[in-house]
KEVEXZA-81638 format. One record per residue (C-alpha): residue in one letter; z, x, y. Coordinates in steps of 0.05 Angstrom, whole numbers, padded with zeros to 5 digits, always signed. Example, Ala and Ser with C-alpha at 12.3 -4.5 7.8 and 13.67 -1.06 7.14 Angstrom:
BEGIN
A+00156+00246-00090;S+00143+00273-00021;
! end
This chain:
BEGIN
X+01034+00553+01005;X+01048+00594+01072;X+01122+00562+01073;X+01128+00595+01001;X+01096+00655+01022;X+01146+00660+01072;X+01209+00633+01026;X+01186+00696+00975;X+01176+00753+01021;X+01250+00728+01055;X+01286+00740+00982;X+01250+00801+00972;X+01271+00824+01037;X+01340+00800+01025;X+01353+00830+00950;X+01324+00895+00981;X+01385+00894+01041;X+01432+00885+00988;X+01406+00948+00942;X+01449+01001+00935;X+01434+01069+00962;X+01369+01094+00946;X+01373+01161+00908;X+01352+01210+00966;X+01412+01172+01012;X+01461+01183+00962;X+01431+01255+00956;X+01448+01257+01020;X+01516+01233+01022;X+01528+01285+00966;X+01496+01344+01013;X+01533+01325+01076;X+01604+01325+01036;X+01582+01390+01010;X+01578+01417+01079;X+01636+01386+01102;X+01674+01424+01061;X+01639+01486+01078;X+01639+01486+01151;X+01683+01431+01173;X+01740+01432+01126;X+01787+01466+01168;X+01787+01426+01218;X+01765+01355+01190;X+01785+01351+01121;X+01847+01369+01075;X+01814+01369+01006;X+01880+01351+00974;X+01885+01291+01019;X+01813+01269+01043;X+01827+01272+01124;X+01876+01303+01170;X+01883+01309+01247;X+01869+01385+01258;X+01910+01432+01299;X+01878+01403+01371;X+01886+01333+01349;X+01813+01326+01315;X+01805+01262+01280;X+01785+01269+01206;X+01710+01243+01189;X+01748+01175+01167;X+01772+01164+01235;X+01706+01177+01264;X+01668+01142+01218;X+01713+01080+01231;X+01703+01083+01306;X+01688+01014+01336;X+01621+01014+01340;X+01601+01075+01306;X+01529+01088+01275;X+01502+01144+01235;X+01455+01149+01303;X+01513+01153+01347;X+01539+01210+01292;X+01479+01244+01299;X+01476+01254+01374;X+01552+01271+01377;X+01525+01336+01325;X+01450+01343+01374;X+01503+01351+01433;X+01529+01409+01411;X+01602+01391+01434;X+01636+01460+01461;X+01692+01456+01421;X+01661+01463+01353;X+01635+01525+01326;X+01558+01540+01339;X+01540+01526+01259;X+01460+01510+01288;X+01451+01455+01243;X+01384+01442+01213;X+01361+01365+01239;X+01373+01345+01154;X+01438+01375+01152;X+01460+01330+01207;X+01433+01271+01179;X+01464+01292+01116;X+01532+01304+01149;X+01529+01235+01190;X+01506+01200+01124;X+01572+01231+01092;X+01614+01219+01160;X+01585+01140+01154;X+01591+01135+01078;X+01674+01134+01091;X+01664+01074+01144;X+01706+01015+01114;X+01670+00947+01106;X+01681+00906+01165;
! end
C-alpha cells in the first residue's frame, strides 16, 4: 500500500506541473505587461510590433527572456541591481516579480 501511496502522490504531483498558470500568476503576467508599457515601452517594446532593439542597442523583453539560461530569478536580480543605464522607476519588490513574470511569460518552449 506504501508503493501506491507513493504511485498516487507522484500523479498528483505530476498533473499539478502540468497546470496552467494559476490565476494570481497570470494576474501577474497581466500587471507586469501593463507596466511594461508604462515605463519600459520606449525602450523595450514597440506596441505595434511586440519588441524592438532601442536606440543603445537594448534587447526587447523577448530577447531577454530567451537568453540561454534565463530565469524569472535571474530577471529579478538584473531589476534588484539597479543597472545605471535604466531610469530610477524604484520598483516595488511585486512589480518586479510582475515585470520578470511578463519578461518570462515571452520565453519560447525549449
Amino acid at each position: 500500500d506504501d508503493a501506491m501511496s507513493v504511485r498516487t502522490l507522484a500523479l498528483i504531483v505530476l498533473m499539478l506541473l502540468s497546470l496552467p498558470l494559476r490565476p494570481a500568476q497570470a494576474d501577474d503576467v497581466e500587471k507586469g505587461e501593463q507596466l511594461a508599457r508604462a515605463l519600459c515601452a520606449q525602450c523595450h517594446l514597440n506596441p505595434g510590433q511586440g519588441e524592438k532593439k532601442g536606440p543603445m542597442g537594448v534587447p526587447g523583453f523577448a530577447a531577454v527572456a530567451n537568453r540561454p539560461l534565463q530565469t524569472f530569478e535571474g530577471v529579478v536580480g538584473w531589476l534588484q541591481s539597479a543597472p545605471p543605464m535604466m531610469p530610477r522607476h524604484r520598483l516595488t519588490q511585486d512589480e518586479m516579480y510582475a515585470l520578470a513574470a511578463y519578461i518570462m511569460s515571452l520565453r519560447k518552449e525549449r
